[in-house]
ROPA-783401 format. One line per 3 residues: number of its first residue (from 1); for each residue x, z, y of N, C-alpha, C, O. Coordinates in steps of 0.02 Angstrom, whole numbers. Layout:
NUM> X Z Y X Z Y X Z Y X Z Y ~ ...
This chain:
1> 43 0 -60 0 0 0 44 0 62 96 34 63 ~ 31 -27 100 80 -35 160 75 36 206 25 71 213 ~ 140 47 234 135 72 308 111 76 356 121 25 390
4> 75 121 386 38 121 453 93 117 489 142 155 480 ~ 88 44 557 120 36 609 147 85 643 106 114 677 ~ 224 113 649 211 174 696 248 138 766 299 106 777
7> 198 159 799 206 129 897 221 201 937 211 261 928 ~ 247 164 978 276 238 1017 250 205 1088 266 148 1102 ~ 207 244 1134 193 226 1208 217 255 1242 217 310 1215
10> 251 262 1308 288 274 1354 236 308 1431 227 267 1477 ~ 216 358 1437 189 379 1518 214 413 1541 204 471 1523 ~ 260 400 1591 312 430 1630 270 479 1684 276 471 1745
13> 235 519 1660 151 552 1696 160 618 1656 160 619 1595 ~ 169 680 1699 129 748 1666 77 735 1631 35 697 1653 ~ 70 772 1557 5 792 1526 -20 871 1551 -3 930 1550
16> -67 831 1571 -110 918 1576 -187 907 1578 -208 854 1603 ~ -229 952 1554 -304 945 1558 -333 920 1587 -382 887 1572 ~ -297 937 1669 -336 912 1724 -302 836 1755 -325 814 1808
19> -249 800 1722 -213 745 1751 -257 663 1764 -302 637 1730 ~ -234 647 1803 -282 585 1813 -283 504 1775 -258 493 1720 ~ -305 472 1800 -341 410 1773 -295 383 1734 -311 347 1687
22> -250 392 1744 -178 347 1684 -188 372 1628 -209 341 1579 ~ -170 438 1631 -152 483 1573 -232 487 1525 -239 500 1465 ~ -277 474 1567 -344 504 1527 -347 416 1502 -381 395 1455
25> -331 402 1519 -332 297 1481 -321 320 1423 -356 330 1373 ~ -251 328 1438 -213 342 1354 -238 406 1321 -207 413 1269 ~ -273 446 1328 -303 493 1293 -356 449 1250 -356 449 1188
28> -394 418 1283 -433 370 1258 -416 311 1206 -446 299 1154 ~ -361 279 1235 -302 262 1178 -300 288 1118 -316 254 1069 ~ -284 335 1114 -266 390 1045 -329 420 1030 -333 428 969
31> -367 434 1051 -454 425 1009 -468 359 957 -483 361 897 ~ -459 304 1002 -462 248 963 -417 263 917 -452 267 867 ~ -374 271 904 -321 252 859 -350 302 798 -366 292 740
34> -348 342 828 -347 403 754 -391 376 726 -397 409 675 ~ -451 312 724 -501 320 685 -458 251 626 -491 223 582 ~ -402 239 634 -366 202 609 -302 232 573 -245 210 584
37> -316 283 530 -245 305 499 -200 272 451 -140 286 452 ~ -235 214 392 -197 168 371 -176 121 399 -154 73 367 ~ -176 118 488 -146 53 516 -118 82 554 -62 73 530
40> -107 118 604 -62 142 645 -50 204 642 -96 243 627 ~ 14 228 656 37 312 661 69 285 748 114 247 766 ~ 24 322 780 33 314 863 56 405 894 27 458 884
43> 127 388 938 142 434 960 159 429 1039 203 390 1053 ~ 136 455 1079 119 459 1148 173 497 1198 175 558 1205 ~ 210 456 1228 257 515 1275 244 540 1328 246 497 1372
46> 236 572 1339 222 601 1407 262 660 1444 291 698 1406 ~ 268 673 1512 317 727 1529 285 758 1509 233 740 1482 ~ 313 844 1516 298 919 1514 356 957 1529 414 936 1533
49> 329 1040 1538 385 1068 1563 448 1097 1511 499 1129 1525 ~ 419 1069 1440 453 1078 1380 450 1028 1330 400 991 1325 ~ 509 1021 1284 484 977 1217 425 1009 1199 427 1070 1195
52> 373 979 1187 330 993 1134 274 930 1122 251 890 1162 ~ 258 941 1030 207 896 976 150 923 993 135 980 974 ~ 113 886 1031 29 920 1019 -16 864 970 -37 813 997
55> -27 875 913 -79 840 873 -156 813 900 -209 846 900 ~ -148 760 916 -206 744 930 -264 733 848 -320 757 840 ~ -228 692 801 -255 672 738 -201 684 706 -146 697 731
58> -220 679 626 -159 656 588 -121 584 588 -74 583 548 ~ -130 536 617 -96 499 647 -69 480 706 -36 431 720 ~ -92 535 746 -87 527 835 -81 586 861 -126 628 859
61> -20 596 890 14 646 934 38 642 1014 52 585 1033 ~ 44 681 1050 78 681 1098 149 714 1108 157 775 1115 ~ 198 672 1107 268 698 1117 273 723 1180 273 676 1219
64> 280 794 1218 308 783 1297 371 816 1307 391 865 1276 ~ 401 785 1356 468 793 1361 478 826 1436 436 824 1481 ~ 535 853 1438 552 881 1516 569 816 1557 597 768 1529
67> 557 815 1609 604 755 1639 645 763 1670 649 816 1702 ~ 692 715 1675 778 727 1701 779 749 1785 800 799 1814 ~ 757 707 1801 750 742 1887 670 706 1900 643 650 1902
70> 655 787 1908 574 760 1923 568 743 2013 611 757 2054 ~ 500 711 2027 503 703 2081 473 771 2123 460 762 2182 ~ 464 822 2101 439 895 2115 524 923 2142 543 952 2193
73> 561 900 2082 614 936 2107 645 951 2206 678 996 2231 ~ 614 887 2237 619 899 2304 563 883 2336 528 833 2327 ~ 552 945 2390 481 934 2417 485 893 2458 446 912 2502
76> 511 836 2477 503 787 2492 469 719 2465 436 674 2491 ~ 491 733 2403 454 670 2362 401 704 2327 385 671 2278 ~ 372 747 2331 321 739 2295 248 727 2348 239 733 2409
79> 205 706 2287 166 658 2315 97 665 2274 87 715 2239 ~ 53 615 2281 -24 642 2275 -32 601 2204 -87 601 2177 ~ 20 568 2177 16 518 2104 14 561 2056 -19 545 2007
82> 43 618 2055 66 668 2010 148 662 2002 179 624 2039 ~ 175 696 1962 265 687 1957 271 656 1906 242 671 1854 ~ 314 602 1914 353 582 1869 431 592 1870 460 637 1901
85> 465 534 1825 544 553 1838 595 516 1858 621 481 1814 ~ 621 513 1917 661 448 1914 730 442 1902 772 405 1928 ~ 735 487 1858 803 470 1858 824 390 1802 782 359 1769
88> 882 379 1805 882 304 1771 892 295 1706 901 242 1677 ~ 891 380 1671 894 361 1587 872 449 1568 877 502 1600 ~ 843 429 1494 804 502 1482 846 509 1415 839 480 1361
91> 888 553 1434 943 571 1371 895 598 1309 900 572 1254 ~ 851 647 1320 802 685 1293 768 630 1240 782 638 1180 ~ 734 587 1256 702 555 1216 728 483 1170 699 443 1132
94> 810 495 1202 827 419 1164 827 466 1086 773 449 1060 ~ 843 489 1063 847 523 1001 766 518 943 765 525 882 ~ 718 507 982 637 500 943 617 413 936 572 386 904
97> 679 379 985 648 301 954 669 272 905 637 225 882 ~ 722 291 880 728 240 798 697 250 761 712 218 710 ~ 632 298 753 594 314 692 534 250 708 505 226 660
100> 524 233 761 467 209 790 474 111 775 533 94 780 ~ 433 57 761 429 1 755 431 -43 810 473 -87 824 ~ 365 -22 848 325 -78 889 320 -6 950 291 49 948
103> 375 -50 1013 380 8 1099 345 -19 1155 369 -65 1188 ~ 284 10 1170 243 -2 1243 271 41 1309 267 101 1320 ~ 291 3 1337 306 46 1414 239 46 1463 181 38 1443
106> 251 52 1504 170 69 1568 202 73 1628 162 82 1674 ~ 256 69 1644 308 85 1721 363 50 1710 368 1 1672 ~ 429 88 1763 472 77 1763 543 120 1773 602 108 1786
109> 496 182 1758 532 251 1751 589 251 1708 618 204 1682 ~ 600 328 1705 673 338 1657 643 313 1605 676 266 1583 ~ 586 323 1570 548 308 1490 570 241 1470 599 216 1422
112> 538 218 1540 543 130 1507 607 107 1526 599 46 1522 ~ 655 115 1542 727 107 1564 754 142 1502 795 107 1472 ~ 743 193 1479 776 217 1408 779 177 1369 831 153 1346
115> 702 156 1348 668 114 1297 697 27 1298 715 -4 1248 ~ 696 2 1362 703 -70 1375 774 -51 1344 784 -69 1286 ~ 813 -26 1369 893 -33 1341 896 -20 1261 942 -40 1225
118> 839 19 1237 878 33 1134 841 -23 1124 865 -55 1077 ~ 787 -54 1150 781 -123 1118 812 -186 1131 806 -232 1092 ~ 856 -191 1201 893 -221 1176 938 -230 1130 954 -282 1103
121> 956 -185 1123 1011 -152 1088 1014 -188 1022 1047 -233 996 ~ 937 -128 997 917 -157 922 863 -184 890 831 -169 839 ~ 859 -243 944 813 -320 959 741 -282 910 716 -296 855
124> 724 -229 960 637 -199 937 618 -231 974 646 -257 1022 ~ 548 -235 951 488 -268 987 482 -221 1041 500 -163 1036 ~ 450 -254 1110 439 -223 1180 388 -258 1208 389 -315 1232
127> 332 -211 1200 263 -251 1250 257 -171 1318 271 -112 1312 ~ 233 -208 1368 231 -166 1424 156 -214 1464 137 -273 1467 ~ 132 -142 1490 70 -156 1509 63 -135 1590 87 -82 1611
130> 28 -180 1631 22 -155 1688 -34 -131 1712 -90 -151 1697 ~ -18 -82 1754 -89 -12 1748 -112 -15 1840 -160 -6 1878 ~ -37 -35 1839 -44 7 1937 9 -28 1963 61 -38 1931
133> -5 -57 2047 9 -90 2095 74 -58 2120 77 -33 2176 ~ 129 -61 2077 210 -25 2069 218 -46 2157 207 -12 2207 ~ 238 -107 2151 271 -130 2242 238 -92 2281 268 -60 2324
136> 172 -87 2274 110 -73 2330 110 19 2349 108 58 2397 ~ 114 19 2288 113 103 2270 177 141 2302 170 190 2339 ~ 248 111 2283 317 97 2334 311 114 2394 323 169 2421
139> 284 48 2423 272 34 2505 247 116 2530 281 155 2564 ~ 189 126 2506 129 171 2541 167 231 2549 167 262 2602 ~ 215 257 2476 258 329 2464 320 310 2512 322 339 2566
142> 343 289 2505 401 281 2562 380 280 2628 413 322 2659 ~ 343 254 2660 288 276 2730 286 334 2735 312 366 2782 ~ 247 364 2676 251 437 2681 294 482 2696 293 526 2739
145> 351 462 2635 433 506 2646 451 499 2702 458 554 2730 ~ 466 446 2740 478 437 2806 443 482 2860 474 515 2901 ~ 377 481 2856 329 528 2920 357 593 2891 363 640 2930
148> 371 600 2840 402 677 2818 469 699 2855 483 749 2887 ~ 503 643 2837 563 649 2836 584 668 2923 629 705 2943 ~ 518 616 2975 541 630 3036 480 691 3061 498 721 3112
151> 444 703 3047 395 747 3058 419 807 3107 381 828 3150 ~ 476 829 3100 495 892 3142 539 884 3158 570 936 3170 ~ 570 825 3170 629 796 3197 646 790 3267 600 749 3264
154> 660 789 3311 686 774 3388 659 718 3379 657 695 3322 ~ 630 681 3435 645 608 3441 602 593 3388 620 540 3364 ~ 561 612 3363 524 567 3266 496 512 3277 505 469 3234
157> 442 490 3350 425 436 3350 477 388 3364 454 335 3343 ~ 541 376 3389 575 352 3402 597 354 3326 600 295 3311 ~ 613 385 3278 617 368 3206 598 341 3173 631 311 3131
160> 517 339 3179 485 320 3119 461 249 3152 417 219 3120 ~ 490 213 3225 490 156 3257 543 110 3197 540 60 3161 ~ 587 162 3216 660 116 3183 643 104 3111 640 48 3086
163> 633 154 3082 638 145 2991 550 92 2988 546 37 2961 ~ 508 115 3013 447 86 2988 439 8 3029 434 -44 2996 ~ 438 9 3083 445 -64 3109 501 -100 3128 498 -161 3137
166> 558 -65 3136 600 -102 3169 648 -129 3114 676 -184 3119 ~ 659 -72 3042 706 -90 2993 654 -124 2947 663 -173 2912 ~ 586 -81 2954 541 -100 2886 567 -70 2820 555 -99 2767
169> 597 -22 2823 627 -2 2770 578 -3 2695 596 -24 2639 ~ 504 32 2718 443 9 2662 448 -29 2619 451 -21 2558 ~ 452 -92 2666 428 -140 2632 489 -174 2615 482 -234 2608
172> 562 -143 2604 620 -155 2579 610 -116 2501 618 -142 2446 ~ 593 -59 2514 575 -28 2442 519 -68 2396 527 -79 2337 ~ 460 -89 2434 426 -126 2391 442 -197 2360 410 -215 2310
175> 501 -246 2393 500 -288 2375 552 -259 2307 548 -287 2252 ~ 599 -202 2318 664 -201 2285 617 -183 2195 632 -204 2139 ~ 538 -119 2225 519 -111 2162 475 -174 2129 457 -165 2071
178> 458 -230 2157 440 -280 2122 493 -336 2079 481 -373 2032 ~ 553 -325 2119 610 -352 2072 641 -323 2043 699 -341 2034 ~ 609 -256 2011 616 -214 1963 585 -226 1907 604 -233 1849
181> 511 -226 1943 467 -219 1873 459 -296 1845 447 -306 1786 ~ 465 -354 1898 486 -420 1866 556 -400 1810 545 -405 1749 ~ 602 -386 1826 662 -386 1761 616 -331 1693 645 -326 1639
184> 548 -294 1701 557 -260 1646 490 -315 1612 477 -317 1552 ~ 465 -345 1650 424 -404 1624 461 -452 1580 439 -467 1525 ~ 525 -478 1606 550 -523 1575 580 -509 1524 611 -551 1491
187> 573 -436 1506 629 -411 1465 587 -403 1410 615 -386 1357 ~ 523 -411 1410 456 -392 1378 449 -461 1329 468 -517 1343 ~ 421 -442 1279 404 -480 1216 323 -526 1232 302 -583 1226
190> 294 -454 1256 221 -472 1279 201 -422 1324 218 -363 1321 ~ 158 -453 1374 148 -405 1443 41 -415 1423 8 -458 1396 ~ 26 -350 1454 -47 -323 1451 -56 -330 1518 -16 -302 1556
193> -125 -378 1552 -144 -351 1627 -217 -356 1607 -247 -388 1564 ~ -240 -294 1676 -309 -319 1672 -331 -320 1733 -372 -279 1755 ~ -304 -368 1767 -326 -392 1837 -301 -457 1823 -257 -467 1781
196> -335 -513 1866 -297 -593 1876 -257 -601 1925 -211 -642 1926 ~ -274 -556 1977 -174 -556 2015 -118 -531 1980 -67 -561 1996 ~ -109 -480 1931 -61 -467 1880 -37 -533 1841 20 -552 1829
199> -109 -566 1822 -86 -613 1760 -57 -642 1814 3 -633 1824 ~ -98 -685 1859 -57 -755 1927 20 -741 1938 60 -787 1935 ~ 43 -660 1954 99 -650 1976 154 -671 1916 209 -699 1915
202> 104 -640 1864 175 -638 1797 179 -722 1783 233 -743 1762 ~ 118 -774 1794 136 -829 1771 181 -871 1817 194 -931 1807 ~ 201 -839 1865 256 -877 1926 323 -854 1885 372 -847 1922
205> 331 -842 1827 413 -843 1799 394 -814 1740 441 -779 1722 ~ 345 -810 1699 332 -831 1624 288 -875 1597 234 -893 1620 ~ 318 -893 1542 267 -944 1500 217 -900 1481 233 -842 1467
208> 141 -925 1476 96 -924 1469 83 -879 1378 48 -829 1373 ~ 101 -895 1347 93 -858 1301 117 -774 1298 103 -723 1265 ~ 148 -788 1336 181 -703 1362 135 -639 1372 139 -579 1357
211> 86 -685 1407 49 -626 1442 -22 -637 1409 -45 -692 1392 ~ -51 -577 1403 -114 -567 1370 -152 -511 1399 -120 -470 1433 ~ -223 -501 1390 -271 -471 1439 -268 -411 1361 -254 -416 1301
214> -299 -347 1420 -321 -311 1385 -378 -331 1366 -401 -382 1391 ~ -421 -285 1306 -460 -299 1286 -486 -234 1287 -458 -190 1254 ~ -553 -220 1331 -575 -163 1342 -651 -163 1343 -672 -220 1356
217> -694 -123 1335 -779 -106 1289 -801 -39 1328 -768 1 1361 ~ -849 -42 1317 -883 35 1325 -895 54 1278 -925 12 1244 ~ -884 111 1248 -914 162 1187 -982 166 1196 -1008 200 1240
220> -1021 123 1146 -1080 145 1146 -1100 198 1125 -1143 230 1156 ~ -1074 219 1068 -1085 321 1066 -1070 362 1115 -1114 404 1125 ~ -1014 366 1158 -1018 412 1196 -1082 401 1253 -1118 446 1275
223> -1084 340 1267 -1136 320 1323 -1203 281 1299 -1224 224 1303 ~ -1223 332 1276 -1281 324 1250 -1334 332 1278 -1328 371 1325 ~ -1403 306 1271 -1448 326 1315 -1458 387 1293 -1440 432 1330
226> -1490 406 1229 -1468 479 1183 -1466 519 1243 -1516 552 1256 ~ -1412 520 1287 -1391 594 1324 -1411 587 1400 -1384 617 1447 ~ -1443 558 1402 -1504 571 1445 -1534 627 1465 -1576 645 1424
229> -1529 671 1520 -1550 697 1533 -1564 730 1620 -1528 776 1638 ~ -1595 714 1647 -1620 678 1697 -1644 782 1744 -1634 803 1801 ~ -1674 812 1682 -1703 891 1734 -1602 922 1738 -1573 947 1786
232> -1575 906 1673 -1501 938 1670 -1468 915 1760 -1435 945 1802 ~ -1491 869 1756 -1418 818 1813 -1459 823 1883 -1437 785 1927 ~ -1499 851 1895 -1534 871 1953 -1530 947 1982 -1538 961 2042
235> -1515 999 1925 -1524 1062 1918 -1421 1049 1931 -1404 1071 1986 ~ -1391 1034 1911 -1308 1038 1909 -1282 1007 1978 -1238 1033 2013 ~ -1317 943 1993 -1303 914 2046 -1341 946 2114 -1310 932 2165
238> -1378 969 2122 -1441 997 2178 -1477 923 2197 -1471 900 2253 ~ -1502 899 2163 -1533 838 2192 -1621 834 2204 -1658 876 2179 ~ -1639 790 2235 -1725 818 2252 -1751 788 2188 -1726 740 2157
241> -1798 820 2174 -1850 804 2129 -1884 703 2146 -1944 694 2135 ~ -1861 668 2160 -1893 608 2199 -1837 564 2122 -1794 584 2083 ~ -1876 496 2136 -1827 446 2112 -1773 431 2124 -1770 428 2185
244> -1708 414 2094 -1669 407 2124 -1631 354 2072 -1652 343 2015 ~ -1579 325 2099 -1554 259 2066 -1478 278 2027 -1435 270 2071 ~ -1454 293 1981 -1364 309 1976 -1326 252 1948 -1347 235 1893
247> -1283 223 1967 -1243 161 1908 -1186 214 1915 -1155 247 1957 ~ -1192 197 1824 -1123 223 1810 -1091 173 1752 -1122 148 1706 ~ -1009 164 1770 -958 95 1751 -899 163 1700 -879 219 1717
250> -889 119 1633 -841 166 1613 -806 116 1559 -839 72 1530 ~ -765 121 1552 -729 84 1486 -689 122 1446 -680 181 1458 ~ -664 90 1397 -627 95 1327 -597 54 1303 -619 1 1280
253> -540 72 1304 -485 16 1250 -515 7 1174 -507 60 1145 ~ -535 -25 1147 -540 -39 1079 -496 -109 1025 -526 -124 973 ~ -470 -124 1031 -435 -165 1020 -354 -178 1015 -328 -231 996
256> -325 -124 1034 -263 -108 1037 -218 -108 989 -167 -141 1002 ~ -220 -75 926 -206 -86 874 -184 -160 826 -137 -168 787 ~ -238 -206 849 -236 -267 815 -173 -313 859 -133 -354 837
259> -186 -280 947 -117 -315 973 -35 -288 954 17 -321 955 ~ -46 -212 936 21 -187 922 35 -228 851 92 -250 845 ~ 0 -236 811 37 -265 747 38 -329 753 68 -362 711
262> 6 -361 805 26 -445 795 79 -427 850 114 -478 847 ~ 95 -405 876 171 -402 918 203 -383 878 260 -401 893 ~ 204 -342 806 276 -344 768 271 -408 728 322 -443 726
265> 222 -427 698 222 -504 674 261 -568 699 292 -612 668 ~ 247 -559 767 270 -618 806 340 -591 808 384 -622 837
């Protein structure tokens, strides 16, 4: 009987209960998966303030690791994304990828800078997926650091003249992190978007077979009409007794699995 695929994913993102929309993706991720234990053994990286295995299933875990220099470490850089790590290699975790087959990155952190280099190394498969507007995201935090940086400074508007309009320094960081995350594209076997400016950008310097869409669903069990309950969500919310209209939009990866093993195929 064959081997369940083991994939290793990369989120250069604190795990914690309360962490946001990235991290709760891939929670969702590893729901899906576990209902797949003869096809994949999926293990999840994520920072923390210690090594530690939290079992999600018997095929699906979360590894988290300390990170090398977090961006907490100076109150200057930290910021409203949550912390990640930037330093340019994660000594910590090169030691957990040779057990692993098929490597997904999500950034361009120490994780996926660890990872991009042992596969070159030892020509593993490398698919990387894009989640979030890296250049854009750049630009906006460096603006920030800057109003920080001159905030109580002598002279600050006369600072934040020079660095923000006159050098543009911003938008020096954003172009430098888009010719970043272009080299970790190219370095990629197969790239995940789920926007058509992602795909447009990546097809200005890859061939077309490269890049592939996620493939994402709503759980019809969790969102069921079933849980309906209309006196509950009036009484929790304070809302008037009158009609009222709600749309609610939610998705789910379901399909993931079938792309990790045709990426070790190919």
């Amino acid at each position: 009987m064959p081997q369940p695929l083991s994939v290793a994913v990369f989120i250069c993102l604190e795990w914690q209960p309360n962490a946001g929309g990235h991290v709760k993706c891939w929670e969702r991720f590893a729901e899906a998966a576990s209902h797949y234990p003869d096809r994949v053994d999926l293990t999840i990286y994520f920072l923390g303030e210690k090594p530690q295995t939290l079992a999600v299933a018997a095929n699906v875990r979360y590894q988290l690791l300390p990170p090398q220099f977090s961006t907490h470490s100076l109150e200057i850089m930290r910021q409203g994304a949550g912390m990640t790590d930037v330093a340019p290699f994660h000594r910590g975790l090169r030691r957990y990828l040779p057990q692993h087959q098929v490597f997904h990155i999500t950034d361009t952190f120490s994780f996926a800078e660890t990872v991009r280099r042992f596969c070159r190394q030892h020509h593993r498969p490398l698919l990387s997926s894009i989640h979030t507007d890296l250049p854009l995201l750049t630009r906006t935090y460096s603006r920030e650091i800057i109003w920080r940086m001159s905030g109580r400074s002598w002279g600050r508007e006369f600072w934040r003249w020079l660095w923000l309009e006159k050098l543009q320094v911003d938008q020096w960081f954003g172009r430098r992190a888009e010719r970043k995350l272009a080299g970790f594209m190219r370095a990629s076997d197969r790239v995940l978007v789920s926007r058509q400016q992602d795909a447009d950008w990546l097809l200005t310097f890859l061939p077309p077979e490269q890049v592939a869409w996620f493939q994402r669903g709503i759980d019809r069990d969790r969102f069921h009409p079933r849980f309906r309950n209309p006196q509950w969500l009036r009484e929790e919310y304070h809302l008037p007794a009158v009609p009222s209209l709600f749309l609610s939009v939610g998705w789910m990866p379901v399909k993931m699995c079938s792309c990790w093993r045709g990426q070790l195929k190919s």
